[in-house]
Each structure stands twice: as C-alpha cells, then as structure tokens.
C-alpha positions as CSV (number, residue, x, y, z in Angstrom):
1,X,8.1,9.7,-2.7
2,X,7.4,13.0,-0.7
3,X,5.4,12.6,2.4
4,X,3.7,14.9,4.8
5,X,3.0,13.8,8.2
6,X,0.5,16.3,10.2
7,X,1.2,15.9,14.1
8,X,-0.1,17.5,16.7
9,X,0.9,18.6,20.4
10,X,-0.9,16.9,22.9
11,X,-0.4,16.9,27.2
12,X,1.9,13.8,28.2
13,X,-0.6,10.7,29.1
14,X,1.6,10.4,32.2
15,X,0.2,14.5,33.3
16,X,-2.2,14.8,35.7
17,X,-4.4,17.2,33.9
18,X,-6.5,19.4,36.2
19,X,-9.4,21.7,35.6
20,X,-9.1,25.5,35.3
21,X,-11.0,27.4,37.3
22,X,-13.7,28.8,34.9
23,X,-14.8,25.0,34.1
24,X,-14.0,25.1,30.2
25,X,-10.2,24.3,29.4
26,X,-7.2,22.6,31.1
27,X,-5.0,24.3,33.4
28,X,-1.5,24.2,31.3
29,X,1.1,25.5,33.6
30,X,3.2,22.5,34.5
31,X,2.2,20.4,31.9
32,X,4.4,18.5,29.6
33,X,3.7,18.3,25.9
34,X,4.9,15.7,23.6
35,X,3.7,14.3,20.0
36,X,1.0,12.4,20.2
37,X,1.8,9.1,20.3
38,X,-0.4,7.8,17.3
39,X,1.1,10.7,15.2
40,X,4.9,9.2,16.3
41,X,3.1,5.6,14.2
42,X,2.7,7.5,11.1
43,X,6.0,9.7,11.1
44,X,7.7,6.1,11.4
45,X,5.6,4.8,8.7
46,X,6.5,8.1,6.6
47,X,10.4,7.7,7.2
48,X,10.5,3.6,6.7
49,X,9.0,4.3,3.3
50,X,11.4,6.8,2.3
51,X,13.9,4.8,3.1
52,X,12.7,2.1,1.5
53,X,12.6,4.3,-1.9
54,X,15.9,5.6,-1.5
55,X,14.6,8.9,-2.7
56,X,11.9,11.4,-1.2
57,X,11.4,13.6,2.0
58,X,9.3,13.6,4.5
59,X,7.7,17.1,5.9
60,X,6.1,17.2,9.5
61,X,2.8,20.0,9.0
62,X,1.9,21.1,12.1
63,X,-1.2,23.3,13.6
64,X,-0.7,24.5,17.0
65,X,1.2,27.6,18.9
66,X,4.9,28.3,18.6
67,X,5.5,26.3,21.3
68,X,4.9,23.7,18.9
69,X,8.1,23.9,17.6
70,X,9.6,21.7,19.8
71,X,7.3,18.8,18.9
72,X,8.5,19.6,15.4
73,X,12.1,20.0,16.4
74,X,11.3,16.5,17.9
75,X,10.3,15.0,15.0
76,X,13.1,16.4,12.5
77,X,15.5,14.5,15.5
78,X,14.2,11.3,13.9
79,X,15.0,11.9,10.3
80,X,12.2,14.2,8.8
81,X,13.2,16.7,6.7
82,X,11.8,19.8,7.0
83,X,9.0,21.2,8.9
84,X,5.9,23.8,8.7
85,X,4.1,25.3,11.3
86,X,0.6,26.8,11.5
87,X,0.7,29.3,13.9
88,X,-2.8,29.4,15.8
89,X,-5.2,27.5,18.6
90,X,-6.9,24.7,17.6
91,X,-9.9,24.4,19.2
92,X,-11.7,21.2,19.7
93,X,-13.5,21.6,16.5
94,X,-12.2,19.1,14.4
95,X,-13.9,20.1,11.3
96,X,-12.2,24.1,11.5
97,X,-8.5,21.8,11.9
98,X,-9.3,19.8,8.8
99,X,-10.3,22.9,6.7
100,X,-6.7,24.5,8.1
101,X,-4.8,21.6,7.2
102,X,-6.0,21.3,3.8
103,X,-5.6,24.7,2.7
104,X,-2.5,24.3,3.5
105,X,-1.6,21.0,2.1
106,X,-4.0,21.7,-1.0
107,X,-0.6,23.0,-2.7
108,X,1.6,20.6,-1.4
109,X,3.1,18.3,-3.7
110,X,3.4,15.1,-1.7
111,X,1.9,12.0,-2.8
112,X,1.2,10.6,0.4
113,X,0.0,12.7,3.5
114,X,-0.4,10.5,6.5
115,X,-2.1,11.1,10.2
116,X,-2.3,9.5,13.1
117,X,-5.4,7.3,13.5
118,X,-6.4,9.9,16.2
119,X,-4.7,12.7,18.9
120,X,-4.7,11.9,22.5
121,X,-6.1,14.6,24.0
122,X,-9.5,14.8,22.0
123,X,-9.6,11.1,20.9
124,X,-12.1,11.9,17.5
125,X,-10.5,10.2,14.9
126,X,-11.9,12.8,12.2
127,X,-9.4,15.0,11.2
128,X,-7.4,12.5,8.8
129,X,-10.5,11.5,6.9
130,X,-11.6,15.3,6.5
131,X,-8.8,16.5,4.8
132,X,-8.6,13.3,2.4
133,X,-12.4,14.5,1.6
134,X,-12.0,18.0,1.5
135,X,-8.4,17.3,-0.7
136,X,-10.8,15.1,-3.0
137,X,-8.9,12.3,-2.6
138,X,-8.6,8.7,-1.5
139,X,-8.3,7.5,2.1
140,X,-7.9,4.6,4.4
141,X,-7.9,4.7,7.9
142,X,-6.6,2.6,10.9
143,X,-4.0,1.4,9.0
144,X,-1.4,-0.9,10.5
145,X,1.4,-1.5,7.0
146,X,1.8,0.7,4.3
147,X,3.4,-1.1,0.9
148,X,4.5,1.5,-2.0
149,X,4.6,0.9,-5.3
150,X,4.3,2.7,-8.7
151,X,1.6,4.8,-8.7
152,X,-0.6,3.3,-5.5
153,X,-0.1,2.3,-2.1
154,X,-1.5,-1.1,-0.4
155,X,-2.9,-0.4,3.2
156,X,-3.1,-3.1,6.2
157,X,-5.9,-2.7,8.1
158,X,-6.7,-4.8,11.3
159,X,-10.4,-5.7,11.8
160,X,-12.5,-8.1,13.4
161,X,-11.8,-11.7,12.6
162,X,-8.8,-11.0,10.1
163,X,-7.0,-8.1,8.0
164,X,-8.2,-5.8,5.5
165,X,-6.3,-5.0,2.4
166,X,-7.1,-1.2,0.9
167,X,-5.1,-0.4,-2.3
168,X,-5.4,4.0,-2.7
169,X,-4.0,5.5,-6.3
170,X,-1.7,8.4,-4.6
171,X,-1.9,10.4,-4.2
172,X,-3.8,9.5,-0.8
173,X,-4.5,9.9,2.5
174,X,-4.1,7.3,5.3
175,X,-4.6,7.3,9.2
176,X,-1.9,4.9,10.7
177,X,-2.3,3.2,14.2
178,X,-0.2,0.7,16.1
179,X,1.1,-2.3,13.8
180,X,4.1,-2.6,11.8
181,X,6.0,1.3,12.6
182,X,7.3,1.1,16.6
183,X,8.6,4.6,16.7
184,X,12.5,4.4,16.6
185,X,14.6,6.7,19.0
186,X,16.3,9.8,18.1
187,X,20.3,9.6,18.1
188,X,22.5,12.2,19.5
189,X,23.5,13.3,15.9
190,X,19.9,13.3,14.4
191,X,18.9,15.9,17.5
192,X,22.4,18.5,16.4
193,X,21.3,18.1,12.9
194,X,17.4,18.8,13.7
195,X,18.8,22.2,14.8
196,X,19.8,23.0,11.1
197,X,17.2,21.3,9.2
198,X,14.1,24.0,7.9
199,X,11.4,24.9,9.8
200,X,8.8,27.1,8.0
201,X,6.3,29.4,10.5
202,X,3.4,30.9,9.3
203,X,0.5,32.7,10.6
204,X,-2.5,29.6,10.2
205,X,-5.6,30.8,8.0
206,X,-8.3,32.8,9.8
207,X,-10.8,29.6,10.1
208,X,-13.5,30.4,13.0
209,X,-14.7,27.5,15.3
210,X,-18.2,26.4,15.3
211,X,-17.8,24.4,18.4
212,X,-17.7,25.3,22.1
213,X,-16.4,23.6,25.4
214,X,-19.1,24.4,27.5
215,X,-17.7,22.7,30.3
216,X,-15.2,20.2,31.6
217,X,-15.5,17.6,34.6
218,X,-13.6,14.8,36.2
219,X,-15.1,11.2,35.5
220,X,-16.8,9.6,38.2
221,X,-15.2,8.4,41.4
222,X,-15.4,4.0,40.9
223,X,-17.1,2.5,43.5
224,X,-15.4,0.6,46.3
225,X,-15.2,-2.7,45.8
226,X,-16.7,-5.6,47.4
227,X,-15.8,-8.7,49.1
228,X,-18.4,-11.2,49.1
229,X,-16.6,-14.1,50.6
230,X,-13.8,-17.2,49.6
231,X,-13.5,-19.6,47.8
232,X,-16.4,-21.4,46.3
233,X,-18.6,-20.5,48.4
234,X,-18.5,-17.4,47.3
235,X,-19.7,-17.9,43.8
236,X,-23.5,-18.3,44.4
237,X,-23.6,-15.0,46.1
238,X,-20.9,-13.5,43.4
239,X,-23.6,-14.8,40.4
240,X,-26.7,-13.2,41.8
241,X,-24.8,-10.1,42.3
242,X,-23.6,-10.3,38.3
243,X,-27.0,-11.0,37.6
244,X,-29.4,-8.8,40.0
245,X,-27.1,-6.0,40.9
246,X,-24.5,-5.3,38.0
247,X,-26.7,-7.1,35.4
248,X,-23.8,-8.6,33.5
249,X,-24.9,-12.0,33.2
C-alpha cells in the first residue's frame, strides 16, 4: 500500500509568538518550527501500516517555503520514503491549500492519503476533508486506528458515549488524531539515511487566496482571581457569586 502524508510547518507550541508591527502576521525571527503535532499522528499511522503490509512507501507532500525542508527531512528521519515539496506561502485560506494539494496529489498513485485531524497554528480542521472532496473520494475524519485490508480500510473514530466504525473503499482519505499512533523517535541511523532518501521541490501552482488577515490581537488578560473566604463558610458567598456574578449555576 502507497501512502501520502501531507504535513505542514507550524511555530513550536512552546514559542512565544508575538505580533508584528503592522497588526496582520506573526513576527517569525526567533521562532522554532516543527511538524505539527497532529500531522506526526498520521505519519505514524502511515508508516505502522506499511509495515504491517510488508510492502508499500510512504511519501510526505508538503506546501510551505524551502524552509520546509527540514520538517520533511524530519519526517524521512522516521522511516518515510521520499518527499515533495510545494514551494509557496500558504496563507490562512484553507480552501486555496486544499485546491494546491489536490492538484498535486490528483496524479498521485497512493491509495491512502492521510492528514492530520488539523495544524496547530490555524486550528480549522478543513483542509483534509477538502481534498478528499475535491479528489472525489471517500473520507473520514478524526480518526483514532486505521485497519487495512483488501481493497478498503476500517476507520476508529472516538465520539460521544462510544466509538465509531467508518469502513472507506481506497482509495480514501482520512484525518487522523491522537489514539492508537504515539509518534515514535527518530534513531541516529534513520536521520544519516534521511540525508539520502528523495526529496522532490517544485514551484506550488499559482492558486490566489480569497481570504485576508485583517488583523491579529492577544487574547484577553484573565481576571484576578478572588478569595472569598475558608472553609465552609465560604460556600454560601461562593454559590451566589456562581449564580449572580459568573452565572454558571
């Protein structure tokens, strides 16, 4: 079975991220880039059921700027194959990444092309589901196990009050989230042999955003706290607050 994983380069959750001056972006000097850690999910998920084949590859598709090698390079450290790179900006247009994704993978001949459930950094949880619609084909989303075999794939999904079981014909589309895949570690021999394995750069298709940051701003300082006494005393007072003030109860 031939995979494709699409990941994306996303700040470090541990960065302090900080505002440029003109109020629309981030300021990026200083700050660390890694995969995003939901894309790490499905390139676990993608190598566990190669493995578990005994035959296939798995390819790491990428849309981002040539620094986005390295997050490539980081990938093929853990046993992908080969690599591709789209060399462009995304933008926060979600729609415009999806339509460059699946030109891409529209003549690519793996059965299974996973995402992460969503990226880090802009949190929308679209992208997977557009390519699988624009690609015309089935898709399941949130998924925590992947089974293969024969011709289809059985999906795990977690949801309220049980599981969900999604059987897709391949070849498919699935958004993978935190479940069965803990991303393994990259050994000293699978980084030297990352430096040898294929990684494919070219220029991403001319696909024009229809969205625009306007503007970015920090979320709103919490307010201090408040004591309102000990012990149980303090829970008559600490009920009419819940009830008057926050409104909770």
């Amino acid at each position: 079975m031939n995979i494709t994983v699409c990941v994306k380069r996303v700040p470090d959750t541990e960065t302090r991220i900080r505002i440029s001056e003109d109020g629309n972006d981030i300021e990026r000097d200083g700050v660390k880039y890694v995969m995003s850690p939901y894309d790490e999910f499905a390139v676990e998920a993608a190598l566990r059921l190669v493995e578990g084949a005994g035959a296939g590859e798995v390819t790491l598709l990428s849309f981002g700027p040539d620094a986005a090698k390295e997050t490539l390079r980081a990938g093929l450290a853990l046993g992908a194959h080969r690599a591709v790179l789209l060399k462009g900006e995304p933008t926060m247009d979600g729609w415009a990444t999806a339509r460059v994704l699946a030109e891409e993978l529209a003549g690519d001949d793996a059965a299974l092309v996973l995402f992460g459930v969503k990226a880090v950094d802009d949190d929308q949880q679209q992208v997977g589901p557009m390519v699988a619609e624009l690609l015309g084909r089935p898709c399941a989303t949130s998924v925590t196990a992947i089974d293969a075999g024969g011709d289809a794939v059985t999906c795990r999904r977690a949801v309220e009050g049980g599981q969900e079981v999604v059987d897709l014909d391949l070849p498919a589309v699935a958004t993978v989230t935190k479940g069965r895949y803990e991303p393994r570690y990259a050994s000293l021999r699978g980084i030297m042999m990352a430096k040898r394995k294929p990684l494919l750069e070219k220029e991403a298709p001319a696909i024009e955003s229809a969205l625009v940051v306007e503007r970015l701003e920090y979320p709103a300082e919490r307010p201090p706290g408040r004591i309102v006494g000990e012990g149980v005393d303090a829970v008559p007072e600490l009920v009419r607050l819940l009830r008057e003030e926050a409104k909770v109860l």
